[in-house]
Every structure is written in structure tokens, then in C-alpha cells.
DRENKEKE-440495 format. One record per residue (C-alpha): x, y, z; residue number from 0. Coordinates in pm, 1 decimal, decimal comma, always signed. Example, Ala and Ser with C-alpha at 12.3 -4.5 7.8 and 13.67 -1.06 7.14 Angstrom:
% DRENKEKE-440495
<x = +1230,0 y = -450,0 z = +780,0 n = 0>;
<x = +1367,0 y = -106,0 z = +714,0 n = 1>;
//
This chain:
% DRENKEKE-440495
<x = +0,0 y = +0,0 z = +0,0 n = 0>;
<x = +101,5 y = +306,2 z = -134,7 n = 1>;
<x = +158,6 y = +614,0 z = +181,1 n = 2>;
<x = +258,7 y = +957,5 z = +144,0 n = 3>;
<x = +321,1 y = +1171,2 z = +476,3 n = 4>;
<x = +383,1 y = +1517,1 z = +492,8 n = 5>;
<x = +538,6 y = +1718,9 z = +720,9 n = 6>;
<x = +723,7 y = +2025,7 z = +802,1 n = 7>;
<x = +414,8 y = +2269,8 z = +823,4 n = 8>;
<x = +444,0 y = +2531,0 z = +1066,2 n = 9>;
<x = +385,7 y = +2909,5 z = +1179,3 n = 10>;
<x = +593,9 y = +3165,5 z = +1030,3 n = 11>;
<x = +603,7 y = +3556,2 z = +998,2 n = 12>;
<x = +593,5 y = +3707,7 z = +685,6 n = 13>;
<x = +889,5 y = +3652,6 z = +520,4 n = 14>;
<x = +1003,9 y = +3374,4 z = +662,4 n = 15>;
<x = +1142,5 y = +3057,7 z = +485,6 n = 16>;
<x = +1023,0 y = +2699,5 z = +561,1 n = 17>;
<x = +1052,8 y = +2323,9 z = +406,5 n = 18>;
<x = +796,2 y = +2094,8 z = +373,4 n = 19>;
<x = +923,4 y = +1689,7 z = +301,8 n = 20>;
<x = +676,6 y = +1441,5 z = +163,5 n = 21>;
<x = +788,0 y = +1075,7 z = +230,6 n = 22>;
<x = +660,6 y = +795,8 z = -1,3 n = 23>;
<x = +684,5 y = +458,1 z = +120,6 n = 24>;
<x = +519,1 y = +121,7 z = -81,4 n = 25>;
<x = +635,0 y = +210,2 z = -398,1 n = 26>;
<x = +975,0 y = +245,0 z = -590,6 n = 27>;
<x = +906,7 y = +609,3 z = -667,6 n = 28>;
<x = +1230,7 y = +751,8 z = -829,8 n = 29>;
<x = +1061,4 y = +729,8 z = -1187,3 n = 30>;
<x = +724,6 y = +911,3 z = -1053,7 n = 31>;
<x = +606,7 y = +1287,1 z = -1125,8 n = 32>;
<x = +576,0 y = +1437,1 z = -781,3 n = 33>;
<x = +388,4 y = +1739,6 z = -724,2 n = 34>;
<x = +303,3 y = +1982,6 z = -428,6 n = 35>;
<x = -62,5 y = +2133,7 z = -434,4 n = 36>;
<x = -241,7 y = +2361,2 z = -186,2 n = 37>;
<x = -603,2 y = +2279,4 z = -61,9 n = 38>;
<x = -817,3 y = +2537,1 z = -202,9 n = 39>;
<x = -1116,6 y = +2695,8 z = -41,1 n = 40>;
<x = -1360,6 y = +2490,6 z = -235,9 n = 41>;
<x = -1178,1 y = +2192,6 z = -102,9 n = 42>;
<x = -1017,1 y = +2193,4 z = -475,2 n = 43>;
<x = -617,3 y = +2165,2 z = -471,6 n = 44>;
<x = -445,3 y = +2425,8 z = -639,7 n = 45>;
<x = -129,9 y = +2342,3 z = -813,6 n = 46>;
<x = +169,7 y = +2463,4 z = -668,8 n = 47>;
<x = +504,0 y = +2257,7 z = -812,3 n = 48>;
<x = +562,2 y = +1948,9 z = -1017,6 n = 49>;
<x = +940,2 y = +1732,3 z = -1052,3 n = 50>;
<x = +961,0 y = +1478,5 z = -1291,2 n = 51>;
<x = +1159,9 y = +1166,5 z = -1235,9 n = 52>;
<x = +1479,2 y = +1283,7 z = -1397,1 n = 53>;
<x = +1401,5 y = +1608,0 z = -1218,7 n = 54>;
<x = +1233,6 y = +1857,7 z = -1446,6 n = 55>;
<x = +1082,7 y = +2081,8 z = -1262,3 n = 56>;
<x = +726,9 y = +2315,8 z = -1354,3 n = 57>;
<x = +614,9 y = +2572,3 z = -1126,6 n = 58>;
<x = +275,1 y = +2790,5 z = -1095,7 n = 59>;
<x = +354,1 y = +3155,2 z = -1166,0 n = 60>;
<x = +235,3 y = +3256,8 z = -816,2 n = 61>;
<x = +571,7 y = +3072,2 z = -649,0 n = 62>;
<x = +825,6 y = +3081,4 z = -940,3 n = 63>;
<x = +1103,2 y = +3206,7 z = -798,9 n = 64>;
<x = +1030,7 y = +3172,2 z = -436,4 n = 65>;
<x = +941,3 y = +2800,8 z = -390,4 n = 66>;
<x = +1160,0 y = +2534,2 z = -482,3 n = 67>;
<x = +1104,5 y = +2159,4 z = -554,4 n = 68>;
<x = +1334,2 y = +1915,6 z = -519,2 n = 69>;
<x = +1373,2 y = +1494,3 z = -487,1 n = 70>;
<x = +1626,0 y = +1240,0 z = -320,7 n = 71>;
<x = +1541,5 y = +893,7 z = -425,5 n = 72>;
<x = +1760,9 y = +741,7 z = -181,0 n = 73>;
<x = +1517,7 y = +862,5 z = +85,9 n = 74>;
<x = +1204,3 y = +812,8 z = -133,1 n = 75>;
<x = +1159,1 y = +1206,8 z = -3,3 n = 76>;
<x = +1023,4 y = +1501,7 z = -214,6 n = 77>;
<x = +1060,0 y = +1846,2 z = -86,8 n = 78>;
<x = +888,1 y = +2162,2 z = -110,0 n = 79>;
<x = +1152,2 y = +2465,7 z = -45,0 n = 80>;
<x = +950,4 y = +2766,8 z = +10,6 n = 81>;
<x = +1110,6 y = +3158,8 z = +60,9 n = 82>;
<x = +971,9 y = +3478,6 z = +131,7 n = 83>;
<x = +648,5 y = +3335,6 z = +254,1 n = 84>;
<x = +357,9 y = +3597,1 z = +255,5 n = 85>;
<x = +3,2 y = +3552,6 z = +434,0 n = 86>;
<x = -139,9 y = +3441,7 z = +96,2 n = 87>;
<x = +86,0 y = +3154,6 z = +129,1 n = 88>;
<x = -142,3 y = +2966,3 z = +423,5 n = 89>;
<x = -312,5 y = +2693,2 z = +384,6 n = 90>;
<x = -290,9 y = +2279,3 z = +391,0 n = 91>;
<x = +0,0 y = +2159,8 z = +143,1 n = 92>;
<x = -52,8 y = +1816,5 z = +44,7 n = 93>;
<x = +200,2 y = +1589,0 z = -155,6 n = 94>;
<x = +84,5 y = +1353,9 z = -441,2 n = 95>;
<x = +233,6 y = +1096,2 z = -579,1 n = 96>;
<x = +80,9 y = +1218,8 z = -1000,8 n = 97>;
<x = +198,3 y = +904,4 z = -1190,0 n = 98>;
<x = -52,1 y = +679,9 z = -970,6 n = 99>;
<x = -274,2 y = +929,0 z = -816,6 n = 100>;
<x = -246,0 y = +905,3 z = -463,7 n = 101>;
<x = -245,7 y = +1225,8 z = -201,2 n = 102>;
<x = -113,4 y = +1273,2 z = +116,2 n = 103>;
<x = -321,2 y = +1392,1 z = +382,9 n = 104>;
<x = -138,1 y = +1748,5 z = +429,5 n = 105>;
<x = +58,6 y = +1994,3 z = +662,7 n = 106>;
<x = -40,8 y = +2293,4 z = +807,1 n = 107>;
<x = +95,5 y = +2619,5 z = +691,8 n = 108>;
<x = +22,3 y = +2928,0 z = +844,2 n = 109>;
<x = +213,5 y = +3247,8 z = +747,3 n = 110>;
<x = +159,2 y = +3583,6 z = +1022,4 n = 111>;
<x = +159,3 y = +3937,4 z = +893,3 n = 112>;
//
């Protein structure tokens, strides 16, 4: 079975920088797209970063530049490097595993004024 956990969310100011790890276990994931969503108000996921399995990375224009994603197969870890946080940034990050469709449940992220 197939598990993706999350974790690194926390409280920050404004400005602040802050990682955010997905593990995968059940699966030999080092060919898999990974990508790094936000839950959406409507309970929707908007898309936030995507890394291929030889590590191509796309990014939504809202965190080009500021958020970074990244892989290390030897930990079957993807991570989610985000700088310069702003308030706009809060909300429940989840990790999913896009080449067999299975979500993580999420990590809080709150960013302060």
C-alpha cells in the first residue's frame, strides 16, 4: 500500500522561509512525477510545483522564484523549499504521488503578517 506523509508545516512571519518533506513509502518512486498542491477553499487543490523523475521541474507563476522543488530517491523524499512566505501563502499543502494518483493527507501552513 502506497503512503505519502507530509510534514514540516508550521507558523511563520511574513517573510520567513520553511521546508515541507513528503515521504513515499510502498512504492519504488524515483521514476514518478511528484507534485506539491495547496487545498483550495472549495476543497479543490491548487497546483503549486511538479518534478519529474529525472528532475524537471514546472512551477505555478504565483511561487516561481520563491518556492523550490526538489527529490532524493535514496530517501524516497520530495521536498517543497519555500522563501519569502507571505500571508497568501497559508493553507494545507498536500504531496501527491501524479503518476498513480495518490495524495497525502497534508501539513499545516500558516504564514503571520
Amino acid at each position: 500500500q502506497v503512503q505519502l506523509v507530509e510534514s514540516g508545516g508550521a507558523l511563520v512571519p511574513a517573510g520567513k522561509s520553511l521546508t515541507l518533506s513528503c515521504e513515499v513509502s510502498g512504492r519504488f518512486f524515483s521514476a514518478d512525477t511528484m507534485g506539491w498542491y495547496r487545498r483550495a477553499p472549495d476543497g479543490g487543490h491548487d497546483f503549486l510545483a511538479l518534478i519529474s523523475g529525472d528532475g524537471l521541474t514546472t512551477y505555478h507563476d504565483s511561487v516561481k522564484g520563491r518556492f523550490t522543488i526538489s527529490r532524493d530517491n535514496t530517501k524516497s523524499t520530495v521536498f517543497l523549499h519555500m522563501n519569502d512566505l507571505k500571508p497568501g501563502d497559508t493553507g494545507v499543502y498536500l504531496c501527491k504521488d501524479v503518476t498513480i494518483g495518490s495524495w497525502g493527507q497534508g501539513t499545516q501552513v500558516t504564514v503571520s503578517s
